[in-house]
N, C-alpha and C positions, 0 to 999 in steps of 0.2 A: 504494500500500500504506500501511495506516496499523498503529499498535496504539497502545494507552492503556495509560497508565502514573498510575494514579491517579487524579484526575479530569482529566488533562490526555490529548492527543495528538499523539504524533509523527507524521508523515505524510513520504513518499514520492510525488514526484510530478518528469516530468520536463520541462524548460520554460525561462523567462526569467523568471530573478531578477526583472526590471526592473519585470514588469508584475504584481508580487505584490502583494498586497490585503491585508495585514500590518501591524501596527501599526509593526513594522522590518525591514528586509532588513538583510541583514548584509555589507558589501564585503570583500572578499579583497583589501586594502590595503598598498601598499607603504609601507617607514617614511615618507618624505617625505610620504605623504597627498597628493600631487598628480596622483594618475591614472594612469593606463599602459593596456598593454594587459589581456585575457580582460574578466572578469566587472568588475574596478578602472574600466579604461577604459568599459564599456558604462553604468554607474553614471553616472560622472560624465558622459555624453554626455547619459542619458536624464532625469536628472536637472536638467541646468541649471545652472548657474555661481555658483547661490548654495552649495552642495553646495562647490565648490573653494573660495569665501571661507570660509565658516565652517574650513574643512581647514588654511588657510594658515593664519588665528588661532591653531589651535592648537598647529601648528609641527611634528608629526610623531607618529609612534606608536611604540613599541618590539616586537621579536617577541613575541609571546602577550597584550599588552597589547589594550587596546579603547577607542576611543572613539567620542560621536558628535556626528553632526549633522542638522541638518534631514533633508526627504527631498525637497526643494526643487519638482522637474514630476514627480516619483513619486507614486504611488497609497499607498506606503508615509509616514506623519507622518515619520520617522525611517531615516537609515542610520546602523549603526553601522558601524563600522572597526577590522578585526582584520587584523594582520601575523602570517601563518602562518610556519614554517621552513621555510628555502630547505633540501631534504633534500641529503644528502654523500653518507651509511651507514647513518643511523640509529643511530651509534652519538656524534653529537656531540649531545644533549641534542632533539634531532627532536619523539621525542613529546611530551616532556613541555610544548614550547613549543608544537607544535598543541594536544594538551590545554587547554593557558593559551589561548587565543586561542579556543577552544568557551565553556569557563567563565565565563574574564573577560566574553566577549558577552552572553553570558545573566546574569552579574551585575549589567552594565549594564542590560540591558533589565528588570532586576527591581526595583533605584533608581530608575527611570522610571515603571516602571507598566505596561510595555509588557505586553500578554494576548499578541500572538503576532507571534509571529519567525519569516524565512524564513532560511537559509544556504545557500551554495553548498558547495563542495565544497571548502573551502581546502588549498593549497598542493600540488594534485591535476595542475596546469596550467601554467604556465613555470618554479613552483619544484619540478616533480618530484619529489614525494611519491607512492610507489607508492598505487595508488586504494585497494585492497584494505586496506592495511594503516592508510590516511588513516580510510579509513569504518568502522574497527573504533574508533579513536580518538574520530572525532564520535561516532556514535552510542552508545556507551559511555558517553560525559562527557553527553551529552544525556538521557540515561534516566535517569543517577545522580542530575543533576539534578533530574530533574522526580520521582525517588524523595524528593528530600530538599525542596521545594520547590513550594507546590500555587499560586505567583502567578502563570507563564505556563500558558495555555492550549493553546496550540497552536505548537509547531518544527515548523516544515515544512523540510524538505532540498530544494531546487529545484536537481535534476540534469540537468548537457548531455550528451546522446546518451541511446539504451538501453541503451549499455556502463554508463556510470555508473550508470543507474541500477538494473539489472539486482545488478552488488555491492551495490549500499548493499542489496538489496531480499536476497539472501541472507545479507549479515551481520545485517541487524534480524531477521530469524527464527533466526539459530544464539544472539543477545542474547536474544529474548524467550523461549525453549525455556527458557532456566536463568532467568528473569523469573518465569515463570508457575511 
């Protein structure tokens, strides 16, 4: 599923981050920057070991913050690296730091130059952020962006299973109903 949002496009699609064709994928990053398990760990696998040098230089990331690095044996020039919130309730500052951590990326990618970014589904997977209410967040901060901002061309969402991407695929149309 896709829709456009000015001259740019959001897109839906369900798959492997690793093998996107993107100017940057975006890693679901723990502070340390040095790997783990889901989407973190398969990055720095398929990626290659220059990907954890450049991570250790820069010594870690804060929740909602971004940064990046090469994109080492990826198809992608560039990962960036965003530390989502590990969710409690929702009611200890949750969205606002996923929020931070959509933005911040796409700030990044737009001091760079980058035309188009792929993300996963951040903090959807060992930090337990309900899906539903995670994809109301990304995509929300994704559209507002590309409302305010005509430098990236194309966010793509690269969702695991057809659960994931089934939500993301009904919240981007309850988003573009009040869009259009």
């Amino acid at each position: 599923m896709q829709a456009k949002i000015n001259k740019s496009t959001l897109s839906l699609i369900e798959g492997d981050i690793t093998r996107q064709d993107t100017d940057a994928i975006v890693n679901a990053a723990n502070k340390s920057l040095r790997g783990g398990g889901g989407v973190d760990g398969a990055i720095h696998r398929a990626g290659g070991p220059k990907i954890l040098e450049e991570c250790i230089k820069i010594g870690g990331c804060e929740t909602g913050e971004a940064v990046i690095t090469t994109g080492g044996n990826l198809k992608a020039k560039y990962v960036i690296h965003t530390v989502g919130p590990v969710y409690r309730d929702g009611e200890h500052n949750e969205p606002r730091l996923l929020e931070n951590a959509y933005r911040n990326s796409l700030l990044l990618a737009s001091s760079k130059g980058i035309k188009g970014i792929a993300f996963p589904s951040i903090s959807t997977g060992a930090y337990g952020y309900p899906l539903e209410e995670a994809a109301e967040i990304a995509l929300k901060t994704s559209v507002t962006y590309l409302k305010e901002h005509t430098d990236i061309e194309l966010i793509r969402f690269v969702l695991f299973g057809r659960h994931a991407l089934g939500v993301y695929e009904m919240v981007l149309k309850r988003l573009m109903e009040g869009y259009i």
